[in-house]
N, C-alpha and C positions, 0 to 999 in steps of 0.2 A: 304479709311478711315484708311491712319497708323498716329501712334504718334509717335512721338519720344520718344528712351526712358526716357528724363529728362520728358516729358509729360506726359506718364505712370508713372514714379514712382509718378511725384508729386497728380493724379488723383488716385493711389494708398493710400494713406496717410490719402487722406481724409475718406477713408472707415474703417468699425467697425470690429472687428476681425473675426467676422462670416464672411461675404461677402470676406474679404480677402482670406481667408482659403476656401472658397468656389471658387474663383477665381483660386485659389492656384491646389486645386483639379482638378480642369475640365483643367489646363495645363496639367496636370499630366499625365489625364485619357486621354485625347485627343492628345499628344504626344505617350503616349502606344499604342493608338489604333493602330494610323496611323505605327508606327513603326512596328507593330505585324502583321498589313496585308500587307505590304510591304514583310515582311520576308513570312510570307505565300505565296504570290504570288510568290516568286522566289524558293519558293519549288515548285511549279505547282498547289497552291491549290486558288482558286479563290471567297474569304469571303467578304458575303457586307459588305460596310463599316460600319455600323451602329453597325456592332455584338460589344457583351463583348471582351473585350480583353481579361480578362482570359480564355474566351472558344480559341477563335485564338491559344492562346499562346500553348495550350492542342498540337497543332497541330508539335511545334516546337520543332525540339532538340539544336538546337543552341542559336543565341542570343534573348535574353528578353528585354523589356525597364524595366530602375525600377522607372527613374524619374530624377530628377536634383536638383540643388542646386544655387541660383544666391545669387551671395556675396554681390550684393548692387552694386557692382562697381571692376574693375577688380583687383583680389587679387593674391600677391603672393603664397600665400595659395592652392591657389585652381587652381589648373594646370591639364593641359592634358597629354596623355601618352607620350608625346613628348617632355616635360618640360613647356611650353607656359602656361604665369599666364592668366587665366579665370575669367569672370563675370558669366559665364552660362554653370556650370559645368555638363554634359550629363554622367547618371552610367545606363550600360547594365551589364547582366550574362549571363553567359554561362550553358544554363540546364543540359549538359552534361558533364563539367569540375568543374564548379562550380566557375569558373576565372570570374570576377569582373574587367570592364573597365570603366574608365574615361575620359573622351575625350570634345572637344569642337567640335561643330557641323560640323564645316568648314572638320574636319579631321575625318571626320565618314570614307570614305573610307580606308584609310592609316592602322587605328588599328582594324576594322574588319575584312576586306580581301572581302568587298563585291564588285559587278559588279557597274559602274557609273549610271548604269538607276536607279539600289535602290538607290544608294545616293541621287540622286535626285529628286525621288519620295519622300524619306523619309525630303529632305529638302521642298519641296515643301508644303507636307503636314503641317510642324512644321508651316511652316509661314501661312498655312489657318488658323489656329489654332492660332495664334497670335494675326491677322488679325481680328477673333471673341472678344479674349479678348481688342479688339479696339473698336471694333461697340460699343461692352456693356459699357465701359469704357467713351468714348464719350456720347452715351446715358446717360448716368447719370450724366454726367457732365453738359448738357444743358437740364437736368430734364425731362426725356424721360417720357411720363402720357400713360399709356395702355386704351388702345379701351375696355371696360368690356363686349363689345359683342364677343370678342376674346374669352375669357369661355364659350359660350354656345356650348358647344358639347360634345360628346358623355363620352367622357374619358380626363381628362387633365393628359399633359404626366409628369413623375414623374421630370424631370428637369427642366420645366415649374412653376410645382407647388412649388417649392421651391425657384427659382426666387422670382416669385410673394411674398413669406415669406420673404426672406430675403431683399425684398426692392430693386433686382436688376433689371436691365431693361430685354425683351427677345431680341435676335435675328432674324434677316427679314428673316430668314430660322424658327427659329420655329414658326413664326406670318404666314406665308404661309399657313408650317404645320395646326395653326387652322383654317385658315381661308379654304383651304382643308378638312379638318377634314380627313388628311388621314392617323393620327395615331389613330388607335382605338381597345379599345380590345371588337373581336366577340367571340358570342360563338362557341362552337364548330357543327360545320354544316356538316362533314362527318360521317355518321353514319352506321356501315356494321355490316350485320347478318350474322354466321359464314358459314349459308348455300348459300349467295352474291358470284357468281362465279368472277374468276378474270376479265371476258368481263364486266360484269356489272359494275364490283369498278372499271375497267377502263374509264369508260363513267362517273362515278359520280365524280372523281379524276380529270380529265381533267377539264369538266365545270369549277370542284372547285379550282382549284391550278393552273392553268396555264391561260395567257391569252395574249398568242404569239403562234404563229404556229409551234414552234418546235416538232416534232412527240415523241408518249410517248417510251418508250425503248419497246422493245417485247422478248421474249424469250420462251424456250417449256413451260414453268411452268406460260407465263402468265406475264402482264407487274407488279404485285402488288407482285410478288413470294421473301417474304425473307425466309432464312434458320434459323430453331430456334436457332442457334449460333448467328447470326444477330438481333433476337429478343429479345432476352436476354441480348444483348451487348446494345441496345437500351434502353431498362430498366433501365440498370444500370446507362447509363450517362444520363437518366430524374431525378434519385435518389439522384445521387449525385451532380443536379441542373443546369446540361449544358439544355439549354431551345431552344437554336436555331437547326432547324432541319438540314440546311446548314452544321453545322458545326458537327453536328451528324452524317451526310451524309460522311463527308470527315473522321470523325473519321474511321468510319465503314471503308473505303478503308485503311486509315492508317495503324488500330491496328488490324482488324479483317480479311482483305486479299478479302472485297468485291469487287465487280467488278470496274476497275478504269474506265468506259465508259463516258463520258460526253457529254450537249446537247451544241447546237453550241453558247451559252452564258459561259459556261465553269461551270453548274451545272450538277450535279453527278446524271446520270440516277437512280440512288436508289432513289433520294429524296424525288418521288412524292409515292413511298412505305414507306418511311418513315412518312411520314407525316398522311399517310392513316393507320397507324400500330399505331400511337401517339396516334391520335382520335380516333380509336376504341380501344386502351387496357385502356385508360384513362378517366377520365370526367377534360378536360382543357380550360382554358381561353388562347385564340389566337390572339397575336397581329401581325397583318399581314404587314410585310412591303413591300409594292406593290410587285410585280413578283419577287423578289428576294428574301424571304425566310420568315419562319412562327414562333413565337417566341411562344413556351408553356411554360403555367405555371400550374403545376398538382393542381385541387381545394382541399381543405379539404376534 
């Protein structure tokens, strides 16, 4: 399902400035994503795809996505580091420099300095993301009518619900999802008494968090043991609103010198003590995205 882009823009045109700008964003947000777990991963850190990209990003010292600019049509104006006039002008930073590049996609390689497999991951991904803004773009053009039994369930996820507001069509990836109902937020279902030895929270943790046979980590203190510098540092990044435990798991290795051990999916033997430290120091709402990571949100 690709258009061209005289077909996009003219499919574009016809929309209200909400919906544009909403189009507009979810390029943006979905070019960051992909770009931010891409550079994640060739750090050695292994983030589902689904997380924030501002949490990802926590993880990187180098380049950021910041977003792009398309001129309509290719303009002298608006060039790459190389001099080359652009339509689809791509701006990274540098968190550590603070250097600000411009680039056209083609020449991602050339003015970052990354390995070919990123570049192509990272192009890969930009055109999945294209690719979406086509499905929806098409659907709307040949007056896409939603199924209303698609709502019935537990939780409607928050980019769903504002489709549906802004009058735009969803995606056969988030019509699965309901029809799945496999976004949903549970409540909080691990509960430990501080007299719960670590055999025991290891048996209720496993059931609860895992549902692959990778063995849980073990050590002398016990597979649940973190250090109150670890719990503390936990704390802090629920506070100041990082939600996914994943990426709280790699923080902890990053900033705080935790164990870098990992299961043979390439998640962070801490995680499933994280997860178990979240729900007991907390009362949260968990949105669980299958075996790959647990998303809190601390209640009132």
């Amino acid at each position: 399902m690709i258009l061209s882009v005289e077909e996009r823009d003219q499919i574009l045109a016809q929309l209200n400035d909400r919906q544009r700008q909403y189009l507009s964003d979810y390029l943006v947000r979905g070019h960051r994503t992909v770009f931010a777990n891409v550079m994640a991963k060739e750090k050695g850190f292994h983030i589902p795809e689904d997380s924030d990209p501002a949490e990802i990003e926590r993880l990187l010292q180098d380049w950021i996505y910041l977003g792009y600019i398309d001129g309509g049509h290719v303009r002298v104006d608006l060039r790459c580091e190389c001099g080359r006039p652009l339509r689809y002008q791509h701006q990274v930073k540098n968190k550590t420099t603070g250097e600000t590049k411009f680039f056209g996609i083609e020449h991602l390689k050339e003015h970052l300095g990354i390995g070919a497999a990123a570049v192509a991951a990272v192009k890969k991904g930009f055109d999945a993301i294209d690719y979406e803004l086509d499905e929806l773009l098409t659907k709307w053009r040949n007056k896409w009518v939603m199924d209303p039994e698609l709502l019935q369930v537990d939780s409607i996820p928050t980019p769903v619900a504002v489709q549906i507001k802004l009058g735009l069509p969803l995606l056969e990836k988030q019509i699965r999802h309901l029809k799945q109902n496999r976004i949903r937020i549970l409540p909080s279902k691990l509960t430990f008494e501080e007299k719960t030895s670590p055999k025991q929270a290891a048996v209720v943790a496993e059931r609860d968090l895992f549902s692959w046979n990778e063995p849980l980590p073990t050590s002398q203190n016990g597979p649940f043991y973190l250090s109150e510098n670890l719990k503390s540092a936990i704390r802090s990044y629920m506070e100041i609103g990082i939600q996914s435990a994943r990426i709280i798991s790699d923080l902890l290795i990053h900033e705080h010198s935790a164990p870098n051990h990992r299961l043979i999916t390439g998640k962070p033997d801490i995680y499933a003590a994280v997860c178990a430290y979240i729900e007991r120091y907390y009362k949260v709402e968990i949105t669980v995205l299958g075996t790959e990571d647990r998303i809190y949100r601390i209640n009132p």
